[in-house]
C-alpha positions as CSV (number, residue, x, y, z in Angstrom):
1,X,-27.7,3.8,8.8
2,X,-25.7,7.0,9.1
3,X,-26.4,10.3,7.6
4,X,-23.4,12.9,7.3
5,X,-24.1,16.2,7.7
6,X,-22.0,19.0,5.7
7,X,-22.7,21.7,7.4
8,X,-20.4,24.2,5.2
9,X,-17.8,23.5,2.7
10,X,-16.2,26.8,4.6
11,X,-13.0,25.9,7.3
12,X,-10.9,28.1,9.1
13,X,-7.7,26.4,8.4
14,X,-5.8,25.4,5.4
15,X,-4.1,21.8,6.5
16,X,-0.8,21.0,4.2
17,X,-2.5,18.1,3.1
18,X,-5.9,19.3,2.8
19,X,-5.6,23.5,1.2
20,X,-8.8,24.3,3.4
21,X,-11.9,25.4,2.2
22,X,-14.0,24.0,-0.9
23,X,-14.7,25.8,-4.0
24,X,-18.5,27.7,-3.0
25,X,-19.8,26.0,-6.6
26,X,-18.7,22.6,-5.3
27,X,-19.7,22.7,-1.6
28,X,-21.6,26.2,-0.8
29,X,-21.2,27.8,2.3
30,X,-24.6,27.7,4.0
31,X,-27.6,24.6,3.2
32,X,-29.4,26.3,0.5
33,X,-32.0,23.9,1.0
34,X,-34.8,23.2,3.2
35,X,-34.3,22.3,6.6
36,X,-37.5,20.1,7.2
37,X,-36.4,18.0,3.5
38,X,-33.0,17.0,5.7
39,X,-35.1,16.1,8.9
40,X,-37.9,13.7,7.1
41,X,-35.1,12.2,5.3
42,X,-33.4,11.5,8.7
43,X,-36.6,10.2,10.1
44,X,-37.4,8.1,6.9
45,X,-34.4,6.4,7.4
46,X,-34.0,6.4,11.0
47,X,-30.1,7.3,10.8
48,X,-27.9,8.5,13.4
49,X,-26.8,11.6,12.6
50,X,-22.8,12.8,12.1
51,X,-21.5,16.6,11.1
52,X,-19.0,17.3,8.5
53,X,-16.9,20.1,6.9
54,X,-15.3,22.3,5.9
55,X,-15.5,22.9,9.4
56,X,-19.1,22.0,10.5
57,X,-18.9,24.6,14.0
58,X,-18.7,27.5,11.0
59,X,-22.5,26.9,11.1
60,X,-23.4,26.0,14.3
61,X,-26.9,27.2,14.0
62,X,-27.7,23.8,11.6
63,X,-26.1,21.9,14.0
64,X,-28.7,23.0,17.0
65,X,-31.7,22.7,14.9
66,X,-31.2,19.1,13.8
67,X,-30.5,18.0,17.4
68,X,-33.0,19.9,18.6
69,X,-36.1,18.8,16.3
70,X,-35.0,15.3,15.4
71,X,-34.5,15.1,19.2
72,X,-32.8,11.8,21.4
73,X,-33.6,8.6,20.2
74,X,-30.4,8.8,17.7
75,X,-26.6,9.0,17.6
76,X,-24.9,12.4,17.3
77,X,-21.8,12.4,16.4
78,X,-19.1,15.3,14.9
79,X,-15.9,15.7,13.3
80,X,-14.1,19.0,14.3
81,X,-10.6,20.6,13.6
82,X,-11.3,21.5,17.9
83,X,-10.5,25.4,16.8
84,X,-14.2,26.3,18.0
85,X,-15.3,25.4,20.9
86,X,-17.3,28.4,22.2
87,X,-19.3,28.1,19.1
88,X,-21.4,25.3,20.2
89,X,-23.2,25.6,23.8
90,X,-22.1,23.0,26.1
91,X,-25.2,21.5,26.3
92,X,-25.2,19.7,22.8
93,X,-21.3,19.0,23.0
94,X,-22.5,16.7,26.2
95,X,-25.7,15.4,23.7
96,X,-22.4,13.8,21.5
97,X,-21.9,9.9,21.2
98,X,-18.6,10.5,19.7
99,X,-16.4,13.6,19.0
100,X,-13.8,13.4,16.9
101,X,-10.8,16.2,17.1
102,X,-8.6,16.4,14.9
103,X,-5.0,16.4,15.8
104,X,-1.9,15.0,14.5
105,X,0.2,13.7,17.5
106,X,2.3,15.4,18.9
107,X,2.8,19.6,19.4
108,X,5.7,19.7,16.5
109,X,4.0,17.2,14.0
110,X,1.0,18.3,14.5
111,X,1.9,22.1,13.9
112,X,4.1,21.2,11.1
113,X,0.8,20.5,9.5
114,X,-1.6,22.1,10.8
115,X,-0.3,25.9,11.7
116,X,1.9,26.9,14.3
117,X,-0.3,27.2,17.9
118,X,-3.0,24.8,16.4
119,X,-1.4,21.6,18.3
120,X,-2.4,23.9,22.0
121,X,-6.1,24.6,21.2
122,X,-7.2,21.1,20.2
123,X,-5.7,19.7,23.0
124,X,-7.9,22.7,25.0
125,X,-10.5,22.0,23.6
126,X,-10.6,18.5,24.5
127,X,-9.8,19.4,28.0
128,X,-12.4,21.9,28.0
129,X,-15.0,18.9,27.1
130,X,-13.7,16.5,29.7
131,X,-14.3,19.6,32.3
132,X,-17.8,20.6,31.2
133,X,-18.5,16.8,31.9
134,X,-18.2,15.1,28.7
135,X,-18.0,11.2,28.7
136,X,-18.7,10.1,25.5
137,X,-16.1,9.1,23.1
138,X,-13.4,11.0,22.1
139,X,-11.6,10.5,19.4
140,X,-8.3,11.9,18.3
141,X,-8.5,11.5,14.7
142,X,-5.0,11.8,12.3
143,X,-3.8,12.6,9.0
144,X,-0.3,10.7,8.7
145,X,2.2,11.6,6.4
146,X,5.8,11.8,5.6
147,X,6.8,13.3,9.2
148,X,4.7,11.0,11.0
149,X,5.9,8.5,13.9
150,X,2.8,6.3,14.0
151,X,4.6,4.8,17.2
152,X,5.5,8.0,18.7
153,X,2.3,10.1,17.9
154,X,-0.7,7.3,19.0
155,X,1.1,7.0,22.2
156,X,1.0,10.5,22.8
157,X,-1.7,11.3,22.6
158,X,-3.3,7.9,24.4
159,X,-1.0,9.2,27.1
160,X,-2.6,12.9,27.3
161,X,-5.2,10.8,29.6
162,X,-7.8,12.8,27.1
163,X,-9.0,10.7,24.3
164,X,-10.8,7.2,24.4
165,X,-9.3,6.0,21.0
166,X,-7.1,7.3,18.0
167,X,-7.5,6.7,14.9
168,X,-5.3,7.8,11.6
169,X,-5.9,7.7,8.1
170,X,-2.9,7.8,5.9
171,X,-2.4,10.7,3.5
172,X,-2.4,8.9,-0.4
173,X,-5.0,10.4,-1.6
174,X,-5.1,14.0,-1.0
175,X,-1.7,15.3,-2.3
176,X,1.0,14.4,-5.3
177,X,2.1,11.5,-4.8
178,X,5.3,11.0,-2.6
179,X,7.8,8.4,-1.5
180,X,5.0,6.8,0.7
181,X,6.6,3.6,-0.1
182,X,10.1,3.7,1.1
183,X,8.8,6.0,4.3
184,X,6.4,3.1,4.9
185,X,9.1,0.6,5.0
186,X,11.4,2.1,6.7
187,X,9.1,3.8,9.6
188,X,5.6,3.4,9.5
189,X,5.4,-0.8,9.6
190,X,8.0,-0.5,12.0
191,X,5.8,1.2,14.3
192,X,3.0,-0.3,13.3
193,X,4.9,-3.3,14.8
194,X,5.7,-1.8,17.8
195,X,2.7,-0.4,18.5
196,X,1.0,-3.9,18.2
197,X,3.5,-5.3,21.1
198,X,2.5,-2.4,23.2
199,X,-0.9,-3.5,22.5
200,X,-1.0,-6.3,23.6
201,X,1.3,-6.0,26.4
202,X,-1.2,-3.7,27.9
203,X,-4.2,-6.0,26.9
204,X,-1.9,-8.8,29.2
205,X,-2.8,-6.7,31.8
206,X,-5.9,-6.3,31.3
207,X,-5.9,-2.7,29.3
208,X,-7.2,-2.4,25.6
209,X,-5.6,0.6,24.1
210,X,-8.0,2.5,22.2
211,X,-5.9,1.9,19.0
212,X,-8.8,2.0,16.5
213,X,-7.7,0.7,13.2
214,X,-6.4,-2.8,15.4
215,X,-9.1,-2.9,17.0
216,X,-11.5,-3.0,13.9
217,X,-9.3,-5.3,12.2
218,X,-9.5,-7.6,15.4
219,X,-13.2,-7.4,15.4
220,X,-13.9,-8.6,12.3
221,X,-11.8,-11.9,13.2
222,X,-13.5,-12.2,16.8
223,X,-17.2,-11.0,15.9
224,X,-17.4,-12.1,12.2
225,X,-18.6,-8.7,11.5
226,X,-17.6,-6.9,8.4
227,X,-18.8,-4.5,6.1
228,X,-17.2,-3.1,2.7
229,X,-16.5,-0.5,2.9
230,X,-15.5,-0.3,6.3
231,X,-17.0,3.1,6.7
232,X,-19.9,1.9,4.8
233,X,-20.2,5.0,2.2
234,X,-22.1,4.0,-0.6
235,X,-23.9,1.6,1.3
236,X,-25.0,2.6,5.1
237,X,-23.5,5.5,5.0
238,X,-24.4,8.7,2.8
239,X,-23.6,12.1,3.0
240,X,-26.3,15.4,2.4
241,X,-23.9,18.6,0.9
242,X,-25.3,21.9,1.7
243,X,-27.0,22.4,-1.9
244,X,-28.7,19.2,-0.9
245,X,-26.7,16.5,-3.1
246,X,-26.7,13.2,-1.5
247,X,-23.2,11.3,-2.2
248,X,-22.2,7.9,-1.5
249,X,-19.0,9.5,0.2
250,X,-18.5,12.9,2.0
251,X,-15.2,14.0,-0.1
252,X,-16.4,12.9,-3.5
253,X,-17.7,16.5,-4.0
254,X,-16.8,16.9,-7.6
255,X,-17.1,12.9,-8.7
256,X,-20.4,11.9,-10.7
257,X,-19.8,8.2,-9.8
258,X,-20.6,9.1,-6.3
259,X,-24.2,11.4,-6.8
260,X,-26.5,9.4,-5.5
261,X,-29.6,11.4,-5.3
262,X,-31.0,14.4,-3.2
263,X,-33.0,16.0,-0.9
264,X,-36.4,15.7,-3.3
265,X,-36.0,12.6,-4.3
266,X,-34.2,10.7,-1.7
267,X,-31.7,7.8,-2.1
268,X,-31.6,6.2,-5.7
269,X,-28.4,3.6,-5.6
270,X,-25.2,2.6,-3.5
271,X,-22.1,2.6,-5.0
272,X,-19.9,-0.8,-3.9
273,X,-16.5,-1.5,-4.1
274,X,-15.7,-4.5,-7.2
275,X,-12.8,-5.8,-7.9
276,X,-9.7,-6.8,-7.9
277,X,-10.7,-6.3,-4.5
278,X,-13.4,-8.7,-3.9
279,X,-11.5,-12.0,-5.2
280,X,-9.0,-10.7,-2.3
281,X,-8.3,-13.1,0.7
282,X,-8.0,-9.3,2.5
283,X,-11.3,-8.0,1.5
284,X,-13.1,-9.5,4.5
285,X,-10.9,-7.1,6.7
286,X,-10.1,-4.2,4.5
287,X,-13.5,-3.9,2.8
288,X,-11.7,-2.4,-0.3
289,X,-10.7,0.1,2.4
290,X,-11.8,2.9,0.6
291,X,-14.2,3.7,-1.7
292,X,-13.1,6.9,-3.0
293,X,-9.2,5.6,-3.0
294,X,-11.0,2.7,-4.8
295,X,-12.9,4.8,-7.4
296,X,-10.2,7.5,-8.4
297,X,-6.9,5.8,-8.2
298,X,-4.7,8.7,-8.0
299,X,-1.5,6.7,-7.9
300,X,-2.6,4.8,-10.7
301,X,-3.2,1.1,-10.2
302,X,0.6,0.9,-9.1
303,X,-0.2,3.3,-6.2
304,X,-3.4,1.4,-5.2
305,X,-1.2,-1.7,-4.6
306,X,1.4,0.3,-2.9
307,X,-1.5,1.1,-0.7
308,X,-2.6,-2.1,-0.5
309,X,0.4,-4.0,0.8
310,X,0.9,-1.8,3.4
311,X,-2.6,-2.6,4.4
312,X,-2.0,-6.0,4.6
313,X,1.1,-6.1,6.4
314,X,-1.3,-3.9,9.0
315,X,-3.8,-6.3,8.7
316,X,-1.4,-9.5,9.1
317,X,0.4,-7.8,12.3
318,X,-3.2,-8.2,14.1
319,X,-4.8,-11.6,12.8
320,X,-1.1,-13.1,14.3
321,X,-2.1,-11.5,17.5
322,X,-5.9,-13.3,17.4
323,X,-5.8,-16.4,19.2
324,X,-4.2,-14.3,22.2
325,X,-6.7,-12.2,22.3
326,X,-9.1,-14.7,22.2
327,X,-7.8,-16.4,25.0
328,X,-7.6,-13.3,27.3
329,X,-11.5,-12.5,26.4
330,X,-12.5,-15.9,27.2
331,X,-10.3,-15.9,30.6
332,X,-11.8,-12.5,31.5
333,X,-8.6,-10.4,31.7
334,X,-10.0,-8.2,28.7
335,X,-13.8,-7.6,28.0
336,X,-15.7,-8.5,25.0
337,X,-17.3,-4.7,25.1
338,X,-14.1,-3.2,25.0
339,X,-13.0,-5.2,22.3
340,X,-16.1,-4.9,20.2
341,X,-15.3,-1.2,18.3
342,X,-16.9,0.4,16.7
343,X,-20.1,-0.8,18.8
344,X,-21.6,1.5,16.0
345,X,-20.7,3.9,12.9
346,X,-18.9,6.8,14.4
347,X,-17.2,7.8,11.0
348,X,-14.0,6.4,11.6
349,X,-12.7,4.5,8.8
350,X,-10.9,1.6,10.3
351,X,-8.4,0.7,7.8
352,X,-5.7,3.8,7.7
């Protein structure tokens, strides 16, 4: 089980596909609950423990005390926009399993999106970690959209030498819908391609590239392991907001469908993803991919499949790319460890 934390619904930037900071009636800007009612929860259900935003190093001072009194034993794991480094002492960055930065590929992309300078301070920051000694995971985590090279901006930064793995999630679901279609044909599964035969070129050689949506596709086929959704809100995964809500998924702030109970009274239900996705011969790789996408349906039902097809194109580009995998585990050139990712919930979503 995994718990998110949401520290604040505060953040210091305002993303182009995100507008920054929740409403303080939706997400408030301090826990107005009590601490001790989040730890017994954490120890009732013996969940690894992952920070959320807003931006959670606006209240770092959460952040210590649940580390400090729930203690080792667990998995800690955060998602940062990297602007705030100095805010958290070095000695619980190194108590991390897995941090996840947020950055968008390269300087010009990324900046596009995220302000001007922003690209340079991430990419500090995850220097800065890798100085102080930090070898856990490290995860550059995406939004893709419209000015995105998935080609060019996973191998950049897999070739800063910085992160372990990269992951993306693609932007259709927090803005007006666009021409996601048309920009999907004409770049994204193109580089989705290529980035496959880089893949495995590398894995030939005995490198897995720590490309995180293939790699959770692939383990599915060579683990039989699966879970819907793949991030498992709703189901392993639930999320505690600062007034002390609990909801089946982190952004779901303002959606009853996803209030699943609170600090007094626990857990009550999970929320699972139905159909049309279960009857789907994808659904054992995808999950249903995700469950807020799933719920809300922005697009409209001609959206979702939009959505869909371009998952599984993704999908079909690594099952074809199986039974040589396969082959190089069972000769020894790659290692089943490598390939076996996530080895636990780190709050990456797999499927883009």
């Amino acid at each position: 089980m995994l718990l998110i934390v949401t520290t604040t619904g505060l953040c210091n930037l305002k993303c182009s596909y995100c507008g920054g900071s929740f409403p303080p009636h939706l997400v408030p800007p301090r826990q107005t609950y009590r601490v001790e009612d989040l730890l017994s929860l954490a120890t009732k259900m013996g969940a690894d423990i992952a920070f959320y935003g807003g931006e959670p190093l606006l209240n770092p001072d959460l952040i210590m005390r649940v580390m400090d009194e729930l203690g080792h034993g667990r998995r800690y794991i955060i998602q940062t926009n990297g602007t705030l480094f100095d805010n958290l002492p070095e000695e619980y960055w190194l108590r991390f399993d897995a941090i996840l930065l947020s950055i968008d590929g390269r300087r010009e992309v990324n900046d596009h999106y995220r302000g001007q300078g922003n690209y340079d301070r991430v990419v500090d920051t995850a220097r800065r970690l890798r100085d102080v000694g930090y070898r856990g995971d490290l995860i550059a985590r995406m939004a893709v959209w419209y000015r995105s090279d998935i080609f060019e901006e996973v191998t950049h930064l897999l070739n800063l030498g910085l992160f372990n793995h990269v992951h993306w999630q693609l932007n259709v679901v927090w803005t007006e819908r666009w021409d996601f279609g048309e920009w999907a044909r004409k770049s994204y599964l193109p580089g989705i391609r290529r980035l496959a035969s880089l893949w495995m070129e590398r894995m030939r050689e005995g490198e897995v590239l720590g490309i995180v949506p293939f790699l959770g596709i692939a383990k599915v086929a060579l683990f039989d392991e699966w879970r819907s959704p793949p991030c498992g809100a709703g189901s392993e995964t639930f999320t505690v907001l600062p007034d002390g809500r609990i909801l089946a998924c982190p952004i779901a702030v303002d959606a009853g469908w996803a209030e699943v109970g609170d600090l007094g009274t626990g857990i009550r239900k999970k929320v699972l993803i139905g159909e049309p996705c279960t009857s789907c011969e994808y659904f054992r790789y995808c999950g249903g991919r995700c469950l807020y996408a799933y719920k809300e349906r922005y697009w409209g039902n001609e959206g979702f499949e939009e959505i869909c097809s371009v998952t599984k194109a993704t999908i079909d580009e690594v099952l074809s790319k199986v039974e040589e995998i396969r082959s190089l585990m069972e000769r020894g050139i790659v290692s089943q460890e490598e390939l076996y990712y996530p080895p636990y919930d780190n709050t990456t979503e797999i499927i883009p």
